[in-house]
N, C-alpha and C positions, 0 to 999 in steps of 0.2 A: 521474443529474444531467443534465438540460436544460437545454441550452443553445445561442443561434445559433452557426452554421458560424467568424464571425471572430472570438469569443470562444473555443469551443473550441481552432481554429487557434491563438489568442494564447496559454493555457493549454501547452499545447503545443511550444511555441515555447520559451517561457521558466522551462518545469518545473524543470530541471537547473539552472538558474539559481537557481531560489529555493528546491528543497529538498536538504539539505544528508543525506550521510552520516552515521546516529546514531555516535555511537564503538565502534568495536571491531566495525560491521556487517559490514562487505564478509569480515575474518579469520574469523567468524564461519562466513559461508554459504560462503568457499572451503575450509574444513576439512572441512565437510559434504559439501561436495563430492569433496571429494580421497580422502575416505573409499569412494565410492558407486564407486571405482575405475574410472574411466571409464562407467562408466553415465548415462544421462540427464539431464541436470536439466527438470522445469517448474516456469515460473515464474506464478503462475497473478494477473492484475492486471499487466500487468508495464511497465506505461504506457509511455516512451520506454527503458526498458531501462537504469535507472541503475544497480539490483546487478546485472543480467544481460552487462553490455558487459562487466562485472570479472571473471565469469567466464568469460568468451568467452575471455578473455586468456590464460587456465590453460588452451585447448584444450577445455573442456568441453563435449559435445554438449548444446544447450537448444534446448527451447522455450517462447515467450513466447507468453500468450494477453491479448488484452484487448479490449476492448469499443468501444475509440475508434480509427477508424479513424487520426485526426490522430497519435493517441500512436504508434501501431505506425510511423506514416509517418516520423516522428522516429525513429526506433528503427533504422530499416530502413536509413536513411541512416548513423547514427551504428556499424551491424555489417557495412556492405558487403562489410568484408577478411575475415569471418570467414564461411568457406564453415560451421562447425558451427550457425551459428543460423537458429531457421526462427519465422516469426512468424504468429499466427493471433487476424485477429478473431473473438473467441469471447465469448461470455457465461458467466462462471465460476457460474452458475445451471443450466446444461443444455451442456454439450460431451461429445464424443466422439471421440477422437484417434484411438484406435484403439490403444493401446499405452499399455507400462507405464512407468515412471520410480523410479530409485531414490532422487529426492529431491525434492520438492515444496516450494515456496514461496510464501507469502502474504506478500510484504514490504511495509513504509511504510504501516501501518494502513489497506493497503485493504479488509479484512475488513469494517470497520466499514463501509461505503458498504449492507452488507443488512440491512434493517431489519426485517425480517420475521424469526422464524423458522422459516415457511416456507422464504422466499428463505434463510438460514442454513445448515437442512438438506441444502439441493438441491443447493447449495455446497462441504457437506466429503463428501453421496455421491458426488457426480461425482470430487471428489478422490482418494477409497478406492479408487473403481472405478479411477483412473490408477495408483496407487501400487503399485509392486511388492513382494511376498510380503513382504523383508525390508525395504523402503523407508524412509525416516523423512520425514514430515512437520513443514514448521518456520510457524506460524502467529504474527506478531507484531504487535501489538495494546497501545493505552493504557491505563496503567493508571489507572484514573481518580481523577482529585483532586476528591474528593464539596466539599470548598469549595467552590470553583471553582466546580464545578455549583451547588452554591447560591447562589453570587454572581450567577450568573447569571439568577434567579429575583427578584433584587434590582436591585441600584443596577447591577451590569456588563451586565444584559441588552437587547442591542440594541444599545450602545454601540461605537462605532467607533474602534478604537486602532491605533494602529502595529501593522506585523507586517515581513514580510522587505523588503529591500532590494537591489538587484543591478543590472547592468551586462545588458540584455537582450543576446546574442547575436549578434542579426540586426542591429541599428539601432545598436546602442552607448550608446544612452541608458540614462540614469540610470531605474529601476523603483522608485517605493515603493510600496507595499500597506495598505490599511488593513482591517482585519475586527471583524466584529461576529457575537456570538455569543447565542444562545437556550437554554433547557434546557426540553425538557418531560418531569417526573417521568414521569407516568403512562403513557408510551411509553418512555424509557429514550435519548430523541433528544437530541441538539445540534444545532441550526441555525444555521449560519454565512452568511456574506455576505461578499465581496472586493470592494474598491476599487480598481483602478491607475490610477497614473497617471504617465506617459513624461515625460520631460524631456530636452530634450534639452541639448548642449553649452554652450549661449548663457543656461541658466535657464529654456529659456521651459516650459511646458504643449503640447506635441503629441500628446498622446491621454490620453482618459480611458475604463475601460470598468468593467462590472459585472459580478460573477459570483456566480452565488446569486441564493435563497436555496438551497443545499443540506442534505439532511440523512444526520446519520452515529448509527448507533448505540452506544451506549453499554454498554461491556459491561464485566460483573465476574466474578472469580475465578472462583464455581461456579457462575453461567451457562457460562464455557466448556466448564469441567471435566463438565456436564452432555451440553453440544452434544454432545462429542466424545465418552462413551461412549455416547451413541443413535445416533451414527455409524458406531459401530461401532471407534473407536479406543481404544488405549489410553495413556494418560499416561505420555512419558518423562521428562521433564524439564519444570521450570516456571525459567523466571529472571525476574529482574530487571531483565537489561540483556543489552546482546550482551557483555558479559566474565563472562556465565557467574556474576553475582552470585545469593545469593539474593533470593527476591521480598520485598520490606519495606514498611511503610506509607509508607515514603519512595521505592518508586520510582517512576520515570516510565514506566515498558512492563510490557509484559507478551512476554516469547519461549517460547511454547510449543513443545515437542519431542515428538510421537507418532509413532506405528506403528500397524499391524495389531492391534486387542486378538483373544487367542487365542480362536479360534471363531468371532470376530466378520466 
């Protein structure tokens, strides 16, 4: 995703603000943790650190990679008390820590940001290569509502609708968002587009900015279930949601659970 320095900055800025805890995440990834019995966590994506601060809390040693120096910058600020977190701009495409972990995390559908895959592979080998012997890898991921995607080929595509709302942070103003969304079959993409626009106390318009066009890939069942055993993993668990549902034509995620597949 390209984009100038005060868009990213604002991105940034007002992450935490606009994306919300799914239900039952944060219980989720602190039982995975609490399992891994003081062992490691990474967080691989791990923008401004919004499941990573919750486990900092539990005492957890992490680390957080991610690619945007502005997110880490938030992150950095928001774990200051917590001597266990260590943060690293990295590209979840090619890193090398040096060490193992015994629990690895892809949270908040940043998976989908590789479009390739290439850029896919390069992705869950670097992750293998981190993951220790008995380790679990937890990858979550949408599950996609093929409607939707075809609406999108229709009358919803391009169209600009409301989306989140919030109180930025820094400035106290009022944030809304508007997005507009693309599908192109024959790549497996979504292309989106952001609107804000600041308001401040009085009503009035003090900022308007644009972000996108970006694009996310589109992933289903046994695409994944493929990725991951050429990866060399093996399939623990599939849910539905983070309360451990199973996976239905009616859910909204996708929480994959793997490990080391044996030989692999």
């Amino acid at each position: 995703m390209s984009q100038d320095k005060p868009e990213r900055d604002y991105y940034a800025q007002t992450y935490d603000a606009a994306v919300e805890d799914w239900p039952g995440e944060i219980e989720f990834y602190r039982k995975l943790a609490a399992q891994a019995k003081g062992g490691a966590v990474l967080e691989v994506a791990c923008g401004t650190g919004r499941v990573a601060l919750q486990l900092l809390r539990d005492d957890v040693p992490l680390v957080g990679i991610d690619l945007s120096p502005e997110m880490l910058d938030v992150a950095r600020t928001k774990s200051a008390a917590f001597p266990n977190a260590r943060w690293v701009e990295a590209d979840m495409r090619a890193f090398d820590l040096g060490e193992t972990f015994e629990l690895v995390i892809i949270p908040g559908h940043a998976f989908h940001n590789l479009t390739t895959p290439r850029d896919q592979i390069a992705c869950l080998s670097c992750i293998k290569r981190h993951l220790a012997p008995a380790g679990i890898f937890v990858l979550h991921l949408d599950h996609q509502d093929v409607k939707w995607l075809g609406d999108l080929r229709r009358d919803r595509g391009g169209v600009f609708e409301a989306a989140e709302e919030y109180w930025h942070p820094l400035t106290g103003n009022w944030v809304r968002t508007r997005r507009a969304w693309w599908y192109e079959p024959s790549t497996q993409t979504a292309i989106s587009q952001t609107k804000w626009e600041e308001i401040d106390l009085g009503g009035q318009t003090v900022d308007r900015r644009t972000m996108g066009p970006y694009r996310l890939h589109c992933f289903f069942r046994f695409e994944v279930e493929h990725l991951l055993a050429r990866t060399g993993f093996a399939v623990e668990a599939l849910y539905g949601d983070f309360l451990r549902g199973e996976l239905s034509d009616d859910s909204s995620e996708m929480v994959w659970l793997a490990k080391h597949a044996l030989g692999g």
